[in-house]
C-alpha positions in Angstrom: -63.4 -5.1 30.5 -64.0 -7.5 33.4 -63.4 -6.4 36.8 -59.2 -6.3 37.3 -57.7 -9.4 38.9 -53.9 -10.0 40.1 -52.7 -13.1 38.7 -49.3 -14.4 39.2 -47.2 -15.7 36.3 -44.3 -18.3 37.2 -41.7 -18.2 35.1 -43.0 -14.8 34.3 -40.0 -14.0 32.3 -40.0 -16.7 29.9 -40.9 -16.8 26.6 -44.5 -17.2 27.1 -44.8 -16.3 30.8 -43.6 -12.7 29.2 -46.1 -12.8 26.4 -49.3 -13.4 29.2 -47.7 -11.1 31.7 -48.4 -8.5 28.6 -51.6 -9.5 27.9 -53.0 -9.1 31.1 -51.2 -5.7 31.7 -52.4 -4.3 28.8 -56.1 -5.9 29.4 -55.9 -3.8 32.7 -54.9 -6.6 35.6 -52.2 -6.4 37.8 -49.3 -9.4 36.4 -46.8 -10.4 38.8 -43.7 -11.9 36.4 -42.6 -14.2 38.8 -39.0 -15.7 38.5 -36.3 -16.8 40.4 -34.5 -13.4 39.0 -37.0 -11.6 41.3 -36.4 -14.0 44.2 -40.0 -16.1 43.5 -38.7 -19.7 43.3 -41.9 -22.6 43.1 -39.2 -25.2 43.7 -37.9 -24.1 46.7 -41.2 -22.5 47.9 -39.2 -18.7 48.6 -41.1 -15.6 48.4 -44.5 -17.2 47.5 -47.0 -16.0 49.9 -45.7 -12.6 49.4 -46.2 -13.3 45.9 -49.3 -14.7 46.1 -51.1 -12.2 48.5 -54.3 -11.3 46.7 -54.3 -12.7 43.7 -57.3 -14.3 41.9 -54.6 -16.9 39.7 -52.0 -18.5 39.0 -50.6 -19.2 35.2 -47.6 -21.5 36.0 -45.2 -21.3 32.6 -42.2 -22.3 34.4 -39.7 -24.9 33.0 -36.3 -26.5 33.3 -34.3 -28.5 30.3 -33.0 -31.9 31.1 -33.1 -34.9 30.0 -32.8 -37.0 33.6 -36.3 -38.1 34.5 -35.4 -38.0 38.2 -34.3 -34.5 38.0 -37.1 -33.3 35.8 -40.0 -35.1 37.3 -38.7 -33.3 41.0 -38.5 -30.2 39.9 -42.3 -30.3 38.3 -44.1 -32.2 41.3 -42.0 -30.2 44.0 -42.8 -26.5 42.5 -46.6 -27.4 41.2 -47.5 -29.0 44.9 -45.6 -26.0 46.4 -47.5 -23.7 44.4 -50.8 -25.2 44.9 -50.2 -25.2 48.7 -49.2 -21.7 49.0 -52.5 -21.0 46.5 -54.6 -22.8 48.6 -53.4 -21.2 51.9 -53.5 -17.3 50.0 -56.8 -18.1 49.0 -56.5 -18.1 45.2 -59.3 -19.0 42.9 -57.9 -20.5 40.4 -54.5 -22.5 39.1 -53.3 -22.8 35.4 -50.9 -24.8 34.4 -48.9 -25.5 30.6 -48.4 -28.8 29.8 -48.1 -30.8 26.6 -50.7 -33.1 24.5 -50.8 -36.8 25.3 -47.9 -36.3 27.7 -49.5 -39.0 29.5 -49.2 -41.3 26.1 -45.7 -40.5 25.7 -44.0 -40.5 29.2 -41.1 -42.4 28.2 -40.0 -39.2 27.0 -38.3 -38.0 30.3 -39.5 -33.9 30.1 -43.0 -35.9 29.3 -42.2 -37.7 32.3 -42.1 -34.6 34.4 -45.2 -32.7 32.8 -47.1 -35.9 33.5 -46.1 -35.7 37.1 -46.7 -31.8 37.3 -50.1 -32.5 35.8 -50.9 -35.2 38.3 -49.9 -32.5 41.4 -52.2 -30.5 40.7 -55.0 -32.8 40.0 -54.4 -34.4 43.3 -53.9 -30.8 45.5 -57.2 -29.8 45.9 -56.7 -26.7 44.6 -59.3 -25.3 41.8 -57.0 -26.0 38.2 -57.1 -26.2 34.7 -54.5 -27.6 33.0 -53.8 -26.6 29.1 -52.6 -29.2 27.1 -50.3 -27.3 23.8 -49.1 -28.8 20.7 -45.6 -28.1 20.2 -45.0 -24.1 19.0 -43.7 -22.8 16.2 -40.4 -21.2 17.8 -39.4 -24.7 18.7 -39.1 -25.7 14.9 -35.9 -24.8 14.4 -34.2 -27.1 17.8 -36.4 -30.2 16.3 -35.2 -29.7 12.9 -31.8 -29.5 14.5 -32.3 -32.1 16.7 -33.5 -34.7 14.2 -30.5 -33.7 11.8 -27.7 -36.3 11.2 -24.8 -36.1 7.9 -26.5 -33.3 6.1 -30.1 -35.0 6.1 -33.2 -34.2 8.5 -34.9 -37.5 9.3 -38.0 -37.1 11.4 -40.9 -39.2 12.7 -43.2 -40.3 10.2 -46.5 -38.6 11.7 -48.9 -36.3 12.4 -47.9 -32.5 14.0 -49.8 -29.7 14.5 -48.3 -26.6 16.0 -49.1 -23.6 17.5 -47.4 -20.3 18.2 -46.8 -18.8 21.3 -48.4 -15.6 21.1 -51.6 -17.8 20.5 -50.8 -20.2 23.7 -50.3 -17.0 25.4 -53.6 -16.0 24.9 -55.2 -19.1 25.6 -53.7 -19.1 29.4 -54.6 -15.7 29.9 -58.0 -16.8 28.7 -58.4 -19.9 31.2 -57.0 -18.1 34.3 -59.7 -15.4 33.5 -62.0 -17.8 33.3 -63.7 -20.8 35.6 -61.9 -23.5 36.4 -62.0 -26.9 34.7 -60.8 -28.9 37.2 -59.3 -31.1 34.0 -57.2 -30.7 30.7 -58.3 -28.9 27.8 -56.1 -29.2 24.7 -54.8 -26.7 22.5 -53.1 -26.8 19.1 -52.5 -24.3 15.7 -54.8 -24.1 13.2 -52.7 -26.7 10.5 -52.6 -30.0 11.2 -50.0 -32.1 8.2 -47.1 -34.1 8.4 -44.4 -33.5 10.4 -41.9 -33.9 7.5 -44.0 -31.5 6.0 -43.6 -28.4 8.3 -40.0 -29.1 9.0 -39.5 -29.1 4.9 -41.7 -25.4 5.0 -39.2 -23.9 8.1 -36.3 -25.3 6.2 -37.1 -23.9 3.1 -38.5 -20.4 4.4 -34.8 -20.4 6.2 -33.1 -21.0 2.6 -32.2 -24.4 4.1 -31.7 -27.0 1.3 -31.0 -29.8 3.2 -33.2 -33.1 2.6 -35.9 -34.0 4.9 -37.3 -37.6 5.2 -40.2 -39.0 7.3 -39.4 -42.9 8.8 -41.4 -44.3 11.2 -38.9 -45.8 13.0 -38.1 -43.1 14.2 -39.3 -42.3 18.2 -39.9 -39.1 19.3 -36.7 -38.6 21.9 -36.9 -41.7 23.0 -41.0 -42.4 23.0 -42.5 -44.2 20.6 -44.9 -42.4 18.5 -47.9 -43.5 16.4 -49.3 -41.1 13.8 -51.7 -39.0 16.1 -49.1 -38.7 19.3 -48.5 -34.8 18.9 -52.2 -34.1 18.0 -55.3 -33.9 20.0 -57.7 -36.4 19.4 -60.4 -34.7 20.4 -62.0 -31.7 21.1 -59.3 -29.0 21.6 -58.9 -24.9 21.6 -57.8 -23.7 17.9 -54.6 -21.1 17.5 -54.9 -18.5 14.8 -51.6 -18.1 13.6 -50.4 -20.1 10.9 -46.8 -21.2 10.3 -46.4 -19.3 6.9 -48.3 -16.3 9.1 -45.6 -16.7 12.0 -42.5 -16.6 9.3 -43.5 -13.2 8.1 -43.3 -12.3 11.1 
């Protein structure tokens, strides 16, 4: 086992930040679960040098739903260039960061809109970063299918999707903040890559769901345009081990 670092986990009590926070416990480090709940807030900057007080990293998981791109692009620059500001004057090594693939190609999307301008914080802080690029995960299925369901059809966008779960994303942040920084993205998706229409039909079905589902390619993708390889890396990118059919037994 490597030597045992502190790293701090915002939005430590989340689905994944609680997943990582794990990891690194049982790997032997000192996790900090950091949440507002605990009085840790990267938005408003309180309780982060106490926080931050010898740690090696940072793994920032944090989030907020909304679907005004004002609101959402605040909240993501204001916490990320308070973070990397209170990192930098703590003396941590090393800042990761969650965001999503190609949220740069599909920033009309307003949440895109906000992880593009959390990504571009931290590239411009001068604070040692790697940002991780996910697919969209497997626990989010269910919303999309939801979300894309209209008078007792599911009608989705007619492309590519390839996603991952988020024990596996876990892993990979736990993995980078451990690790050297990039100082750039890396991308990370499951180990499937098919249709959209096709994994939504195997959730639906694996849920006893009967309803019909339907690729068009009209269809955007909450309100960006999409092309067949806008959810998928087109490169190189960091493969997930858990399979959608592995993830359902589950």
């Amino acid at each position: 086992m490597s030597k045992m670092k502190k790293v701090v986990v915002i939005g430590g009590t989340g689905l994944i930040g609680s997943k990582a926070v794990k990891l690194l416990q049982d790997a032997g480090h000192e996790a900090v679960a950091a949440s507002s709940r605990n009085g840790i807030n990267a938005y408003t900057g309180e309780g982060l040098a106490d926080a931050l007080a010898g740690a090696d990293a940072v793994i920032d998981v944090s989030n907020m739903m909304s679907f005004d791109k004002d609101v959402i692009t605040d909240f993501f620059a204001t916490s990320s260039r308070n973070l990397t500001s209170a990192e930098l004057a703590a003396g941590v090594r090393h800042h990761v960061v969650l965001s999503i693939v190609n949220a740069d190609q599909l920033a009309a999307n307003p949440y895109m809109a906000g992880k593009l301008a959390q990504e571009e914080a931290v590239a411009s802080s001068g604070q040692a970063y790697t940002i991780v690029r996910a697919t969209q995960f497997h626990e989010f299925i269910e919303t999309l299918a939801g979300a894309y369901a209209a008078d007792g059809v599911v009608k989705v966008p007619d492309i590519d999707f390839q996603p991952i779960a988020a024990d596996d994303v876990a892993a990979a942040l736990v993995e980078a903040a451990l690790g050297e920084p990039k100082n750039g993205a890396v991308d990370l998706a499951g180990p499937e890559r098919a249709s959209f229409e096709s994994f939504i039909r195997t959730y639906l079905d694996a849920k006893g769901d009967a309803r019909p589902v339907s690729a068009d390619a009209s269809v955007d993708y909450f309100g960006a345009p999409v092309v067949m390889g806008s959810l998928v890396p087109s490169g190189n990118y960091i493969k997930g081990e858990i399979t959608l059919a592995e993830w359902l037994r589950t």
